[in-house]
N, C-alpha and C positions, 0 to 999 in steps of 0.2 A: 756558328760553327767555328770549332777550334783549329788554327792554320795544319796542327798535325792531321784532323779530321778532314780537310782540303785536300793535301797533300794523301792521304791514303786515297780518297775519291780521284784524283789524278791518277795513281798507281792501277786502282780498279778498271780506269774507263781504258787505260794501256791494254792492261791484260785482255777485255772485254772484246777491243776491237782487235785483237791478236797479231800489235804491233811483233813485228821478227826482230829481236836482239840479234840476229845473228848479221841482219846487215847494217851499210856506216847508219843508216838514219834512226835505226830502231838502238844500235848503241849509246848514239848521241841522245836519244830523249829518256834511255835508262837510266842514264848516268845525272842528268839533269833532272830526274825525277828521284833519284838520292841525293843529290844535292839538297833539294829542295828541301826532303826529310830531314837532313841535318840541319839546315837553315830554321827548318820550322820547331825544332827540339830543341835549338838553342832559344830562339826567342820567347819562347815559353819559359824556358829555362833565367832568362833575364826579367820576365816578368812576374815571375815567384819572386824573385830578390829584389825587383825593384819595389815590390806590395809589401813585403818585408820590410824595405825600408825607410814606407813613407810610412808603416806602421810605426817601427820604432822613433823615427822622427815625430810622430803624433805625439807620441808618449814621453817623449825628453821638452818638447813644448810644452808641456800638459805641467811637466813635473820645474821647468824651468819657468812657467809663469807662476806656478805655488810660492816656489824659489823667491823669486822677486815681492810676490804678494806678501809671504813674511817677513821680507828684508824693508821694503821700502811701504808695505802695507798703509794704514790709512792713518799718516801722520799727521791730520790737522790738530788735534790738541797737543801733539807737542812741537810742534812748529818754534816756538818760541824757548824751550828749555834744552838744555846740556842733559849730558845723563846723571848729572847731581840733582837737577832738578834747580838747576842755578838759570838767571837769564843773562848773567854777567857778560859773555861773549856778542850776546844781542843789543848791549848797552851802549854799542859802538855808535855813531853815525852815519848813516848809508846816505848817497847821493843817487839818486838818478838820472842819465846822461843818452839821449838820441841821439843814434848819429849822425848827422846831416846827410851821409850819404848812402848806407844803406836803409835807415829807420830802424835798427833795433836798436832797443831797452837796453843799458849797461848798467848793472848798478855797481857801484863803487864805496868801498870804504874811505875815512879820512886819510888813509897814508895812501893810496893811491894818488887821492887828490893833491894831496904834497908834493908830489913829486911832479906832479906837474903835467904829463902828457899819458896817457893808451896808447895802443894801437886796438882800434875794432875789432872782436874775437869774429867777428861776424866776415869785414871786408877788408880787414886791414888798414884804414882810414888810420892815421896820426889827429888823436883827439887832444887839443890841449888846455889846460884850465890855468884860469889866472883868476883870482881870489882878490887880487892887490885894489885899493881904495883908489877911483879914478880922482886925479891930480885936477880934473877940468870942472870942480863944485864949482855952483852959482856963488857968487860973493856980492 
């Protein structure tokens, strides 16, 4: 049953038992029993709009997962190419780098490595690399 279908069954069983509006307690439940109708007409009123707008939110989801599927859709065969169809940019050197203190996977180009130190996108850890030939070989 619908709150305004409530709300009338309250008004009916008023009338029925022939509460008197004319004295303080029969005012006080009139009043309180239009109350209630406006109470129950608005939330109805809010649930039309809020069915509305999980509707239209279905449908901007629906149509922003399309969105993404043709953007970013099922790129494993060109993984590896440019939009020339070059793999020049992928001819790079990638390093890969844990970080001792969170565990995630960093991977790194050769100028990164150059330079010497990260900070983890992850935890912010200071990661530093050092490439340099140890001084202390077996002789």
């Amino acid at each position: 049953m619908e709150l305004s279908n409530k709300v009338a069954y309250l008004k009916g069983l008023m009338e029925g038992l022939g509460i008197d509006e004319s004295t303080n307690e029969g005012k006080i439940l009139k009043a309180m029993a239009d109350i209630l109708a406006e109470m129950a007409e608005s939330v109805e009123d809010l649930a039309v709009e809020v069915d509305e707008a999980v509707d239209l939110l279905d449908t901007i989801d629906e149509d922003l997962g399309q969105v993404e599927e043709d953007l970013y859709g099922d790129d494993d065969d060109d993984e590896d190419e440019d939009e020339d169809g070059d793999e020049s940019d992928f001819d790079e050197v990638q390093y890969e780098c844990v970080c001792p203190t969170c565990g995630d996977t960093i991977y790194l180009d050769e100028g990164v490595v150059e330079e010497g130190s990260i900070d983890c996108p992850n935890c912010g850890e200071k990661l530093e690399f050092d490439f340099e030939p140890d001084d202390d070989s077996e002789e």
